[in-house]
C-alpha positions in Angstrom: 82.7 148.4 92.2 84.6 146.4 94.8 82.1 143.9 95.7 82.2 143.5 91.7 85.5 142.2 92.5 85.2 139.8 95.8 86.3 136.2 94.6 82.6 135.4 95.7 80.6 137.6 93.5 83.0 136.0 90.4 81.8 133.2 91.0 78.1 134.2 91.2 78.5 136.2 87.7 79.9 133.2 86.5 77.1 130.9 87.3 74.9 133.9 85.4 77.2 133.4 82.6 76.6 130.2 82.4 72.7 129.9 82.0 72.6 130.5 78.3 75.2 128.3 77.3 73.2 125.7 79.6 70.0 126.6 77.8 71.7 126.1 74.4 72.8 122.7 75.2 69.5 121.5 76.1 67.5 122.9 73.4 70.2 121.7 71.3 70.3 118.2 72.3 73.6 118.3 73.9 72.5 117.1 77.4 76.2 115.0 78.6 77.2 119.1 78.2 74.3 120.4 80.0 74.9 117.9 82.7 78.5 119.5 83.2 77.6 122.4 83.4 74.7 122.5 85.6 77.0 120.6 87.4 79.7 123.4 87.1 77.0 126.0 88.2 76.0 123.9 91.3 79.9 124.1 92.0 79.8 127.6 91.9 77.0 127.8 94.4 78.3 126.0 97.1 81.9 127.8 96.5 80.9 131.1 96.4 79.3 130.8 100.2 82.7 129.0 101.1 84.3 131.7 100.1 82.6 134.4 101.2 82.8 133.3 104.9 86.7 132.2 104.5 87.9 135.4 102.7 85.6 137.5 104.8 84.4 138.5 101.5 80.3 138.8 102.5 79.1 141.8 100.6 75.6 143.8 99.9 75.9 142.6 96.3 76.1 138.7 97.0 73.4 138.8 99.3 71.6 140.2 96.7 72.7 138.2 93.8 73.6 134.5 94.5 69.6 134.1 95.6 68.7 135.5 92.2 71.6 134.1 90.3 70.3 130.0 92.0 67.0 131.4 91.0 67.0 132.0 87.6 69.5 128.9 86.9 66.7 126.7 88.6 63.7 128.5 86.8 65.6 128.8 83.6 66.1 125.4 83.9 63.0 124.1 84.7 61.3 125.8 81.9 63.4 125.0 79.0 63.1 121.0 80.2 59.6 121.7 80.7 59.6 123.2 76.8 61.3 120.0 75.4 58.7 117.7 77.6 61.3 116.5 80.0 59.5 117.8 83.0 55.7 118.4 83.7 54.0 121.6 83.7 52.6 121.0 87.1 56.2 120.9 88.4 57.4 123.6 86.5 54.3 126.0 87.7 54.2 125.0 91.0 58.2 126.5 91.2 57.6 129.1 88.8 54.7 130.3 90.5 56.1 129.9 94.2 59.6 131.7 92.9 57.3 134.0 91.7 55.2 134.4 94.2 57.6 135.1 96.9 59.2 137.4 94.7 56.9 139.7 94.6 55.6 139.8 98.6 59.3 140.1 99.0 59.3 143.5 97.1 56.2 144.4 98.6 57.2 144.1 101.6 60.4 146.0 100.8 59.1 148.9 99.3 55.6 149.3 101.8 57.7 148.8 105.2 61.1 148.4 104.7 60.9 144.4 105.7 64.2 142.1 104.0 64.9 139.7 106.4 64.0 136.6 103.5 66.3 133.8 105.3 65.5 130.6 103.9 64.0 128.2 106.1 64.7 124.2 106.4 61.9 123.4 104.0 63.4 126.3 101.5 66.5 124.9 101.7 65.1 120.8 101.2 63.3 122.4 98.3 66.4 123.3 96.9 68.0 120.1 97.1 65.3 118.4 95.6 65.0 120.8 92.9 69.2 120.3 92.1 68.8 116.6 92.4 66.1 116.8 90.2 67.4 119.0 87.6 70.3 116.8 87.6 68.8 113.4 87.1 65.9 114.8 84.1 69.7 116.0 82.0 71.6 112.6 83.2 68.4 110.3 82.3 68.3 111.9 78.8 71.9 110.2 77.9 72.0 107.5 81.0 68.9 106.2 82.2 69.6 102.8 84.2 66.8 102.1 86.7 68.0 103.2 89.4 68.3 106.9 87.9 65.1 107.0 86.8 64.0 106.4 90.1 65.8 109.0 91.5 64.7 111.5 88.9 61.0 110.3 89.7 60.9 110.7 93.2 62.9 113.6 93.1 60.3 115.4 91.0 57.9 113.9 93.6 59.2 116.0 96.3 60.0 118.9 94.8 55.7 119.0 94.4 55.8 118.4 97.5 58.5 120.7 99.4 57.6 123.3 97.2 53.8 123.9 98.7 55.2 123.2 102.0 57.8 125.8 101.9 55.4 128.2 99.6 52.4 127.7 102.7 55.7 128.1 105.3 57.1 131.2 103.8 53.5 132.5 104.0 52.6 132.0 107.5 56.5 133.3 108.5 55.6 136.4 106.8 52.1 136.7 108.0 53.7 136.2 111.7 56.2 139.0 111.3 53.6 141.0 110.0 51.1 140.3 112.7 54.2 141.1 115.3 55.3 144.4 113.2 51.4 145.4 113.6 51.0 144.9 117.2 54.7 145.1 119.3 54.2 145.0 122.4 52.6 141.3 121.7 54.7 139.0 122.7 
């Protein structure tokens, strides 16, 4: 009950909180509000890691739960814009289905052998980004589309196709490798 507590893991429940008030806005129309506060859940993210390393305040739990809290913002997201035609299908599948996917080998691998070292890598971490920036310019360009954000939104979108294969083929062959060396230890 403790880690419940940590300043951290408030803000992590928070950012949960905040996912069906964001859906609301968007199926509602109100996209200036869902703007703030996928804006005010990105906020969250990025202070609730702060945090955690400045208060010493890493726990269990928030390992656990800001991955699936940023998880099912983005994928909550991306299907309720893909619902009102904002977003394509092929994007929202593509990071359905890679969230997804990854999901499940993860427990797999967790229940079969015990395996829960997920880190993110570098192309994990730029899919993320792209993702957020994309996210964020689809809400902005619904109520302020000048040129320039469309363009961002666009090629945003671009390379969230893009980083999410990459990262979904290099999550893969990471796993496959720590496999291969859990199989076989004395290989170098």
């Amino acid at each position: 009950m403790n880690d419940l507590r940590a300043a951290p893991n408030q803000l992590t429940l928070l950012r949960l909180c905040i996912v069906p008030f964001l859906v609301l806005a968007i199926l509602d129309g109100h996209y200036p509000t869902a703007a703030i506060l996928f804006f005010v859940a990105g906020v969250t993210d990025g202070l609730d890691g702060l945090l955690a390393r400045l208060l010493h305040q890493r726990t269990l739990l928030g390992q656990y739960l800001d991955p699936v809290a940023d998880k099912l913002l983005l994928s909550t997201v991306f299907l309720v814009l893909n619902h009102e035609g904002f977003i394509s299908r092929r994007v929202t599948v593509l990071v359905f289905g890679r969230d997804l996917g990854i999901l499940i080998v993860s427990a797999i691998l967790y229940v079969s052998i015990g395996m829960r070292d997920f880190r993110p890598s570098i192309y994990g971490k730029a899919n993320t980004l792209a993702q957020i920036l994309a996210l964020s310019t689809v809400l902005i360009s619904q109520f302020f589309a000048p040129f320039y954000i469309v363009a961002v939104r666009d090629a945003s979108l671009d390379a969230t196709m893009a980083l999410t294969v990459l990262s979904g083929f290099n999550y893969a062959w990471k796993v496959a490798r720590k496999l291969s060396v859990t199989e076989n230890p004395s290989t170098p």
